[in-house]
C-alpha positions in Angstrom: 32.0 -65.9 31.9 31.8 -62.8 29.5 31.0 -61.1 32.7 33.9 -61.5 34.6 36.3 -58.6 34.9 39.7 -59.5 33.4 43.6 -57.8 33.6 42.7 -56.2 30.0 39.5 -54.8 31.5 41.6 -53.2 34.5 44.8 -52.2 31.6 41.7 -50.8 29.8 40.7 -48.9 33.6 44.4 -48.0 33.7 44.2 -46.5 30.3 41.6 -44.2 31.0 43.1 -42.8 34.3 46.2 -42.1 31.9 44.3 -39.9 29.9 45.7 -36.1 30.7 44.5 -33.9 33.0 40.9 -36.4 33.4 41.6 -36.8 36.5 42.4 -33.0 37.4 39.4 -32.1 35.5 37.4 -35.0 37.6 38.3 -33.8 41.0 37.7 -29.9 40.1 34.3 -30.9 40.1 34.3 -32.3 43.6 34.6 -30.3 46.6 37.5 -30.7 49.2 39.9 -32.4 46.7 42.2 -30.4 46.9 45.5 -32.5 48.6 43.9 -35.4 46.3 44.5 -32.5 43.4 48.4 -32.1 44.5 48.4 -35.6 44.8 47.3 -36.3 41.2 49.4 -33.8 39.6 52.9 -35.1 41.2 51.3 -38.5 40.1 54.1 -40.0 37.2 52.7 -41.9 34.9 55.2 -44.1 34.2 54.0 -45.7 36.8 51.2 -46.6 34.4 53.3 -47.3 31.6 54.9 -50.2 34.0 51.5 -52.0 35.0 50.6 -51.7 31.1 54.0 -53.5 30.5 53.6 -56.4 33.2 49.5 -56.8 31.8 51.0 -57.0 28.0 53.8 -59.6 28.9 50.9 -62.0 30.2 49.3 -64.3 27.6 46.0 -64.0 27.0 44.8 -67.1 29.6 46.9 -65.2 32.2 45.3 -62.1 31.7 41.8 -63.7 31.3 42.4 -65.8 34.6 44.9 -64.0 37.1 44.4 -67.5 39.2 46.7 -69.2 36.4 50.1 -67.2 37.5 51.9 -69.3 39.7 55.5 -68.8 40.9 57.0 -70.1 37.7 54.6 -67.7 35.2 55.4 -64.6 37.9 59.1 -65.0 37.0 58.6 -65.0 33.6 56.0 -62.4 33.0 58.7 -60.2 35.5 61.4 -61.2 33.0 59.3 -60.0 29.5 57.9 -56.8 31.4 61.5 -56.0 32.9 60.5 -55.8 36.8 60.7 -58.1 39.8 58.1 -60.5 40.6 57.4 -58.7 43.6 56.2 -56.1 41.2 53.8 -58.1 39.5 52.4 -59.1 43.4 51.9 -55.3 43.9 49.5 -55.1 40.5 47.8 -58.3 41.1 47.3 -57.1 44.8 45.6 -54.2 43.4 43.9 -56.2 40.5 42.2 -58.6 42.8 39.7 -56.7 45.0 39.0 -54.6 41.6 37.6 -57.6 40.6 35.7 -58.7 43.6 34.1 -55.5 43.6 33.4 -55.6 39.7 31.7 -59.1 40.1 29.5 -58.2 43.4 28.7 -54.9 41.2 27.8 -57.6 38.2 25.7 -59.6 40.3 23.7 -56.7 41.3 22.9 -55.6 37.7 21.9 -59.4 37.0 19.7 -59.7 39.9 17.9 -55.7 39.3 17.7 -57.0 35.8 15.7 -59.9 36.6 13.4 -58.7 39.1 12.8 -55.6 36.4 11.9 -58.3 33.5 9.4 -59.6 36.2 7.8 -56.3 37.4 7.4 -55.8 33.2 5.6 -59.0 33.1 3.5 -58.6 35.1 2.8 -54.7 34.6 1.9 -56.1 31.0 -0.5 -58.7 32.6 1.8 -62.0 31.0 1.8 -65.2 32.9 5.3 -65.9 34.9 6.5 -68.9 34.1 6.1 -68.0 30.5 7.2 -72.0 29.6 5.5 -74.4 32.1 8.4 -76.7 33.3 8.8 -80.5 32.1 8.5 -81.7 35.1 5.5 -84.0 37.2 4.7 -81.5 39.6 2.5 -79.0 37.2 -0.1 -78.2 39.7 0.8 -74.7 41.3 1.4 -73.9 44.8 -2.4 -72.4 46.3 -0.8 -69.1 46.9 0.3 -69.4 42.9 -1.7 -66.0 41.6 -1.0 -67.8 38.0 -2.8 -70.8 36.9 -0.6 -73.7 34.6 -1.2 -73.0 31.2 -2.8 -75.6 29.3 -2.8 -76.3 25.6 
């Protein structure tokens, strides 16, 4: 679960939005920003400070597992961060698909990770399975390119 993308991973997102003028100095670089631009430098970023107050009124389970925030832990975490409940919806609403997107993204790494630890393997001419398995069936399939290994 070290993987998953947590509430102090998206405060720590947050934070680096905040930074000033990154974001002006980001879209300068792209072409046809320019309403984006406008939009970014009327941006408040108080609005910011808020979310950061609603993430730091959680306790750390609630921010490691956004699941765990039921109506009872809404109201309270509303209460210590000084907003409504409904405000804490809006940041979890926008919280959530963040970390869909983080884990599908995950996943992706994991899986071009493996199948580059193969292609190595086999560049370096190693046997894949490196440990035979425990279990009866030993004998490889015929189209098996690597024989068991025997001791």
């Amino acid at each position: 679960m070290a993987d998953k993308f947590t509430l102090d991973d998206f405060r720590e997102q947050l934070a680096s939005i905040a930074k000033p003028g990154l974001m002006q100095k980001m879209l300068s670089m792209l072409p046809g920003t320019g309403a984006m631009r406008a939009a970014v430098d009327d941006f408040d970023i108080s609005e910011l400070k808020g979310m950061f107050g609603i993430i730091d009124a959680m306790t750390p389970a609630e921010r490691a597992d956004s699941k765990r925030i039921d109506r009872s832990r809404r109201s309270r975490i509303a209460a210590g961060a000084g907003c409504t409940p409904r405000e804490l919806r809006l940041l979890l609403d926008m919280y959530e698909p963040m970390a869909q997107l983080m884990g599908r993204i995950a996943t992706k790494r994991s899986i071009n990770r493996r199948r580059d630890a193969t292609e190595e393997i086999e560049r370096h001419g190693l046997r894949w399975p490196l440990f035979p398995s425990d279990d009866e069936g030993d004998d490889p399939p015929p189209d098996d390119p690597w024989p068991p290994i025997t001791a």
